[in-house]
C-alpha positions, 0 to 999 in steps of 0.5 A: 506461533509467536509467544504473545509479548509482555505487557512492558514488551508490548507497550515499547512495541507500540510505542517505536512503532507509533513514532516509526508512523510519525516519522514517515509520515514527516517524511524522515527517514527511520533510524534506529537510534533516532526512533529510540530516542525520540520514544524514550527507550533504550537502543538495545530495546528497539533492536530487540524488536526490529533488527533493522530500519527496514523491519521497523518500516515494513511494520508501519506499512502493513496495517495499510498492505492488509487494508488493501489486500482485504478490499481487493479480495472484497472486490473479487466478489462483486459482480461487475468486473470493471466496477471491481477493478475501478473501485480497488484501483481507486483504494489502491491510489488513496492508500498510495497518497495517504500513507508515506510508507506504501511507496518505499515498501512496495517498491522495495526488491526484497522484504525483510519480514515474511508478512511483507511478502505475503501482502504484497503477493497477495495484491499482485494476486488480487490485481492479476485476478481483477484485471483477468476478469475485467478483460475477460468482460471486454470491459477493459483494453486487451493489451493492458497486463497485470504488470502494468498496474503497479507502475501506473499507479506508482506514477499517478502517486508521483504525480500527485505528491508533485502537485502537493497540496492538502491530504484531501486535496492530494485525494482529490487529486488523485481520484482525477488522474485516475478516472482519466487513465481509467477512461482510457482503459475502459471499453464497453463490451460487444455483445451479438 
């Protein structure tokens, strides 16, 4: 268990990462000097904190990785399969879209904090889970893996960032490319 930081520790902590939050959301990537410059710290604190540029990122991203993980499992307990997996996938693209620091997180080989890691298994996990009991309902095509969900995701978001837009049109956008390829994806079970 970690010792809880000091009240000056604690505000410096919040302060690298509100600009860290900043800075990825302008689309700049995050340099450690950079980040304490513009938080009027010393180098050396913001070092103390995060060894490195991908620490400090990873931290950014995981109020949004533990959003998405608490809904995924809140999805696990609805009753209807394909609503389930639809409902999380429509999360998964609104954070996708909506938070700069997703995409270069979740895409990365490796994680430098155990946090990350533990997220990201955690929806693999969640997605897997979905996904097994939307096929096990025959209410989604039997050839769909759980590995093809990431990539298909990853490409509505890269599609949407092309478009461009508002936020809420980015959204938007978003929740159209998905209902397409979820409709594509959707079979309606038979029963005897």
């Amino acid at each position: 268990m970690t010792m809880p930081l000091r009240k000056d520790a604690a505000r410096n902590w919040d302060r690298i990462v509100a600009v860290a939050r900043a800075l990825v959301d302008q689309g700049t990537p995050l340099q450690l000097n950079d980040v304490a410059s513009r938080a009027g710290l010393g180098v050396g604190t913001v070092y103390r904190h995060f060894a490195t540029p991908e620490a400090l990122l990873e931290t950014v991203a995981t109020p949004c990785l533990e959003a998405l993980a608490g809904h995924g499992q809140q999805a696990l307990t609805g009753t209807d399969p394909w609503r389930a997996l639809e409902g999380f996938l429509f999360r998964t693209v609104e954070a996708q879209v909506t938070d700069a620091s997703l995409a270069p997180v979740t895409a990365a080989a490796t994680d430098t904090l155990p946090r990350t890691t533990e997220l990201k298994e955690t929806l693999r996990a969640v997605g897997t889970a979905l996904l097994g009991r939307a096929r096990d309902a025959g209410a989604v095509q039997p050839d769909l893996a759980a590995a093809d969900l990431l990539p298909l995701m990853c490409g509505i978001a890269h599609a949407v960032n092309v478009h461009g837009g508002t936020p809420a049109e980015r959204i938007d956008t978003a929740h159209r490319y998905l209902a397409t390829l979820l409709e594509g994806l959707h079979t309606t079970p038979q029963h005897p």
